[in-house]
N, C-alpha and C positions, 0 to 999 in steps of 0.2 A: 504493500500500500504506500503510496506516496504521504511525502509529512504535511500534516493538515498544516493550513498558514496558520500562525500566532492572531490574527484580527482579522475581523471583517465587518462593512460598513452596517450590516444588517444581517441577524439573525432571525432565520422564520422555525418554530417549532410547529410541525406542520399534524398529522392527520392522526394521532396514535389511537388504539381501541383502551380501553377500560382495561381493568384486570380481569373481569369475567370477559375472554374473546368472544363469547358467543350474545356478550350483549349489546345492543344496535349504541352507537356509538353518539354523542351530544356534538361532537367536535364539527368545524368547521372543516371542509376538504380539501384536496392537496392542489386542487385546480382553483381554489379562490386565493388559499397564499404562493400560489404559484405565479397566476395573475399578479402578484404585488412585485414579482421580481421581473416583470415585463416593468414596471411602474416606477423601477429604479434603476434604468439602463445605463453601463456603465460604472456604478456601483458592486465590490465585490457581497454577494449573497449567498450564503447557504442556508440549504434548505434540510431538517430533520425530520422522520418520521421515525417512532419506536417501534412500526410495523417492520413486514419487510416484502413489504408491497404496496404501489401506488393507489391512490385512490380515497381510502379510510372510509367515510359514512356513504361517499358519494360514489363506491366504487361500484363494477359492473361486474357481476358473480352468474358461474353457470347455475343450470337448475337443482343439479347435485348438491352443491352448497344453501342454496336458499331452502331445501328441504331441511340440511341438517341445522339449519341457523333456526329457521321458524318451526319447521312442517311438525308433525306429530304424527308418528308409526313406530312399531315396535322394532325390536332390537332382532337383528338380521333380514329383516325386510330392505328391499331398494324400489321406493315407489320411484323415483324417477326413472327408471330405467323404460314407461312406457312412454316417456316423451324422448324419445332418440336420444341421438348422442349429445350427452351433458355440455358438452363444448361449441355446440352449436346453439345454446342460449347464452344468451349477455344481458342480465336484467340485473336493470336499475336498482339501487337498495332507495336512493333518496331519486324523483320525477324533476326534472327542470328540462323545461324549453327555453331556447332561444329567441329572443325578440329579433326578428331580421334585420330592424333600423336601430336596435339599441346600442350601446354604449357599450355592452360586453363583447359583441360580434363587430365592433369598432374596435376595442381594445384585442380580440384574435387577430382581425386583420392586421391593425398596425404594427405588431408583435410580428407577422409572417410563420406562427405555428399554423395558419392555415393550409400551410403544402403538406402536414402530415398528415391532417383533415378530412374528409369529404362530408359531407352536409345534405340533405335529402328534408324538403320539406315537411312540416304539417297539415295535413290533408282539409283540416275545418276547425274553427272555434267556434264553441256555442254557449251558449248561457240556458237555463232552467227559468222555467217561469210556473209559479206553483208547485204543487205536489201531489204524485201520483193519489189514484190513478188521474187525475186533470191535468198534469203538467206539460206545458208545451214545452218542448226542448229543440231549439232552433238557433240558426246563422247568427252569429253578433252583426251586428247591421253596420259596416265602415263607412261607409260614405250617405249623401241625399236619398240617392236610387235604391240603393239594396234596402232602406228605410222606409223606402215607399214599396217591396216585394215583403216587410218583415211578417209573419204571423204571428209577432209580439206584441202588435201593438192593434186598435182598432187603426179606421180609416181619418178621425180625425187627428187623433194622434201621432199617425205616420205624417202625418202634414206638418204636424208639430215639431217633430223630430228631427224631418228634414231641417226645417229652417233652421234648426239648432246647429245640427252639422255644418249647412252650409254657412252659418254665422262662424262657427269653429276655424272653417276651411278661410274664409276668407280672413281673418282676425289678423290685425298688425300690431304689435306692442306699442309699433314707434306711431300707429298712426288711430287718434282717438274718435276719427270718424268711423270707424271700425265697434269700439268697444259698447253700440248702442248706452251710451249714456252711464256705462258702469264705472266705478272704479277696481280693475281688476285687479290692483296691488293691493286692495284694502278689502272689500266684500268675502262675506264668504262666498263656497262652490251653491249653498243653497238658495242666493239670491238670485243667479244664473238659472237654476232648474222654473225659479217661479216667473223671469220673465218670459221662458216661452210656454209655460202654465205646462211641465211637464208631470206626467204619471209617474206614482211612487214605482210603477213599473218599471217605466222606462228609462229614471232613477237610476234602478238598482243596475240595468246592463248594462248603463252609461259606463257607472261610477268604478262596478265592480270586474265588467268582464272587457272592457276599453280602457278606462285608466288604471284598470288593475289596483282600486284600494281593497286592501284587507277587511276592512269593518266600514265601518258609516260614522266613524269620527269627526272624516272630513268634509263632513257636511256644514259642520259648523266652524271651522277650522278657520280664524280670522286670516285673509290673507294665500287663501289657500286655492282661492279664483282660476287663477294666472296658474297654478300649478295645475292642477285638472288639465284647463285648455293644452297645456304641453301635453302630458299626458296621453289626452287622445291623441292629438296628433303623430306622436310617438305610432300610437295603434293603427295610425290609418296610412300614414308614411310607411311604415313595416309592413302594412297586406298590399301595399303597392306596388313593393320591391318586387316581391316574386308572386301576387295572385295567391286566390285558396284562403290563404292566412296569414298572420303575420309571424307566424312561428317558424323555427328551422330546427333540428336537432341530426345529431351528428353522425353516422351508420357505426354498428356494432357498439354502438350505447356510450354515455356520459364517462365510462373510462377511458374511452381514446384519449377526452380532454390532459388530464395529468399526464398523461406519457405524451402527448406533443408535447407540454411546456418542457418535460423531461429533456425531450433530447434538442429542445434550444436553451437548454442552461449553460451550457459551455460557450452560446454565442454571447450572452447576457451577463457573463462573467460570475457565473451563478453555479454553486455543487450542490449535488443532491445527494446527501448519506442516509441508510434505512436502516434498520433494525439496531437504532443507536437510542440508547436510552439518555434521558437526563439526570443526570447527579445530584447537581446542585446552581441554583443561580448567584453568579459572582456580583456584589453590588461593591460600589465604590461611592461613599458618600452620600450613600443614600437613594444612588440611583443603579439601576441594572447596569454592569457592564460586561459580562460575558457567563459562557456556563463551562463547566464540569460533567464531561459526558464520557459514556462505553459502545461503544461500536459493537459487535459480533458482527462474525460471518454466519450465513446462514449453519454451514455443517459445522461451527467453530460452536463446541462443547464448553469450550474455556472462558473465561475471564473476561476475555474479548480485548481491547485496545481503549484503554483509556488516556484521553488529553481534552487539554484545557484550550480555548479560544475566546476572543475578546471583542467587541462588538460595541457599535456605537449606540444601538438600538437593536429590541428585542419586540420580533412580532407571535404570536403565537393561539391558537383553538383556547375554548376554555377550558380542557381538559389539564391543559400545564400547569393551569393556576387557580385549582379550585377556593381559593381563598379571598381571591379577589375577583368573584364572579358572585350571580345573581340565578335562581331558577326562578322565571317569567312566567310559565306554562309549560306543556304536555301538547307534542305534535302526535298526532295519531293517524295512523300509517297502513293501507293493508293493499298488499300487492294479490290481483286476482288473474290467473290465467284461464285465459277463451278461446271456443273453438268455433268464432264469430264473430261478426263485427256489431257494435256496439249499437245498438238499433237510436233511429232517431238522428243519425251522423252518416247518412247520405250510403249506407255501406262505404265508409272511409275507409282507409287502414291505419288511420291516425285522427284521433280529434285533441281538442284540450276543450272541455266542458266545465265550465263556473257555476255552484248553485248558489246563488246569493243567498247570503245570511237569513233576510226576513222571508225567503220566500218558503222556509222551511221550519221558521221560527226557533233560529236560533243567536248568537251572535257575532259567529264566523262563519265565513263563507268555505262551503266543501270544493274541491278540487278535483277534480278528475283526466290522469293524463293517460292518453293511451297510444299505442307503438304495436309492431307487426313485424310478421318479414319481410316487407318493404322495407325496413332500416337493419335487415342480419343482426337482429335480436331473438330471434326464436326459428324455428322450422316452419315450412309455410305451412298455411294451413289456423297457424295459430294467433293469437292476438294477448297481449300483458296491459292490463288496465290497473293503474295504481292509485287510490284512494284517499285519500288527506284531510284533514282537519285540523283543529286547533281542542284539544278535550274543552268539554265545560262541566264534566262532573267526576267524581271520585270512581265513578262504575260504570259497568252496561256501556264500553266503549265501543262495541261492534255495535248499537244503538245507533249510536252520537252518527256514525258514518253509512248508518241503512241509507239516509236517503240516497247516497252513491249511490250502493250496491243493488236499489231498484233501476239506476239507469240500464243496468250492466244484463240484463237479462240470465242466461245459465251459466253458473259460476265453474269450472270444471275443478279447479285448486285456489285455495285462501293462504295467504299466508300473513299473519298479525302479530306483529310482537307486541310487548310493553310499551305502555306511552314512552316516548323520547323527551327528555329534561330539555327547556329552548332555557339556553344559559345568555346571559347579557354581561357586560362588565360592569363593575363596579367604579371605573373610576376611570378619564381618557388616557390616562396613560403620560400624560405631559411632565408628570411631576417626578416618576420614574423609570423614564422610557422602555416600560412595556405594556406594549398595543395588542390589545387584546379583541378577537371578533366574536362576533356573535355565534350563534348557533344558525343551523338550516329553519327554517322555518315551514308552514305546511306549503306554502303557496308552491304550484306548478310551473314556474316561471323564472327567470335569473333576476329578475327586478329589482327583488330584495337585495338580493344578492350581491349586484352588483354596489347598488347603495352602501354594504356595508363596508364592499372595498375602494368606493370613496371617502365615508366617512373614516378606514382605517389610514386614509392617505390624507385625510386632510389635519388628523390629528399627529401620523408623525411627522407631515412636513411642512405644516405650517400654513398649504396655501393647498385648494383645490385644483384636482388631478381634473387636467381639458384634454379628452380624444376628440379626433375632427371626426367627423361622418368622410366615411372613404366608402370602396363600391364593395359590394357585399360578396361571399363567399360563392365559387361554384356549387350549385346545387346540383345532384344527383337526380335523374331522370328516375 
């Protein structure tokens, strides 16, 4: 092994599991601190995981493993053995899509891990409206037109809708002939809804399955106008790109991501060591300056290789630092495999389906993402629908996520673990340079995501991380 350097500008402790391996993991994944090291070019970066494998929460496991991590069968039975060869599934542990205009699929592009890449669209988004058996389940409506085709909404309110859009569409910040008479830096988003006298309906697919909010905070959210209007636009810029929808995701599943950033680490002046445990955090004066760590080789029985390195800043999952973290809630999570396509979603081979929060009466919105072997995730034939929430009760969590699992029609395999801890930091990190991320959250989407690797960048560096909009990735026919 080569001798590790004495310093580096930035340490990332990246994706480790718990000490029970078979429990689903809180941490942040190797592709969102991996991201950080596209985000400090130039910069020497190494990168840790105590695994000794990429990936960590978000990694992409055959069917074999996902049996013995969740499934439930007795002892010398091999149920997967009737879906083929184990290695020809690659299913998600944690769902995210790609927004095709966002900021994350900005930051792969201008990174150039997109030559390891290929990319194969989202077939459909749809949003829920009510609750079986009445629920309509239908197209998020992106633009005027498709608003006046939606069966979301009646006839006068698709008139309603429209105007909104094309009010959206046409909107200038710089120019307040535009803003019908609003102040959009001060108003909230529900002063917008009431002047075009919008339905609590039409509301919810706005707010929830186009600007992608989580809850309905931001309804009242002073200030928070201007941020919506981005937002959709975000949504409708993104189904523009490439048609169908505004989503992309990547063939042979969300693992690819860590191993491109993997092997442009060496371009980025970045090392990746794995199955390196941490020791101890070296502080100087009160603030983090490097760790005390053990290397092993996989087959190395031994002691492994211990040395110290020094660091000017320390990024890292909450799992490094359980002391200075926060549990916020319980993601709730159930991967279902089909031998169908999701009814209600055009026979797609992919949708991403929003149940807004009140339409089910609850106070998070359900998630539902779903993939095929149109993207070499499964054997043809079959379909991986994954389920999501945010818990709201102590029990009865396969409850809390029925109304999914009514979209889903015949379920052939479930697999559910334990609520997942959503861990938040306790403190930014400025006062002892370490930057700590949040956890995954339920949403279907990198949104969050990537948000939280702005806000991780704008806390160590002072000043807000700007990618440009560049032309978007080949997509796969």
């Amino acid at each position: 092994m080569e001798e590790i350097p004495p310093e580096y500008d930035v340490i990332v402790l990246g994706t480790g599991k718990e000490m029970n391996p078979a429990a689903p993991t809180p941490n942040a994944n190797i592709q969102r601190q991996a991201l950080l090291n596209a985000c400090f070019p130039g910069k020497k970066v190494l990168h840790i995981d105590r695994n000794d494998h990429y990936g960590g929460e978000a990694a992409s496991v055959n069917i074999e493993t996902l049996f013995k991590k969740y499934g439930n069968f007795k002892k010398g039975e091999e149920p997967w053995k009737k879906y083929g060869r184990a290695n020809d599934w690659n299913i998600d542990l944690v769902p995210k899509f790609l927004m095709a205009n966002g900021e994350l699929t900005n930051i792969l592009v201008s990174t150039d891990v997109t030559r390891y890449l290929e990319f194969k669209q989202i077939a459909g988004s749809y949003v829920q409206q009510g609750r079986t058996p009445r629920a309509t389940v239908a197209k998020v409506p992106s633009d005027a037109a498709e608003a006046l085709r939606s069966p979301l909404m009646g006839m006068f309110e698709k008139r309603r809708a429209k105007k909104f859009l094309e009010w959206v569409g046409a909107f200038d910040e710089n120019n307040p002939s535009t803003h019908n008479g609003l102040n959009v830096n001060a108003c909230v988003p529900r002063e917008i809804y009431d002047l075009f006298s919008l339905e609590p309906g039409t509301r919810d697919f706005i707010g929830h399955a186009m600007a992608l909010y989580i809850d309905d905070q931001y309804i009242q959210e002073k200030g928070a106008a201007f941020e919506m209007i981005q937002r959709i636009r975000l949504y409708v810029n993104s189904m523009a790109r490439y048609g169908k929808s505004p989503y992309i995701y990547p063939l042979y599943g969300l693992g690819e991501l860590p191993q491109g950033f993997a092997r442009l680490s060496a371009i980025y002046g970045g090392t990746y060591m794995l199955n390196t445990t941490i020791e101890e955090i070296i502080y100087e004066g009160g603030k983090a300056a490097g760790i005390k760590a053990t290397m092993k080789d996989r087959a190395d029985a031994g002691e492994g290789i211990k040395f110290t390195t020094k660091a000017k800043k320390i990024l890292g999952d909450p799992s490094y630092f359980p002391g200075k973290v926060q549990v916020v809630g319980h993601v709730l999570r159930a991967i279902c495999i089909l031998t169908h396509p999701v009814p209600s979603t055009d026979n797609s081979d992919s949708a991403q389906i929003i149940i807004p929060q009140s339409q089910v009466g609850r106070k998070n919105d359900i998630y539902i993402a779903i993939v095929s072997s149109a993207h070499n995730v499964c054997p043809k034939g079959y379909y991986i629908a994954i389920v999501s929430t945010i818990a709201e009760g102590d029990s009865n969590h396969h409850l809390e996520l029925e109304p999914g699992f009514e979209r889903l029609g015949r379920v052939e395999e479930m697999f559910m673990g334990p609520p997942i801890p959503l861990y938040k930091p306790l403190e930014s990190g400025i006062s002892d340079n370490i930057f700590i991320s949040n956890s995954y959250d339920a949403t279907s989407h990198f949104e969050t995501t990537t948000d939280d690797v702005k806000d991780i960048y704008r806390r160590c560096e002072g000043h807000e991380l700007v990618v440009e909009g560049l032309r978007g990735p080949e997509i796969a026919e």
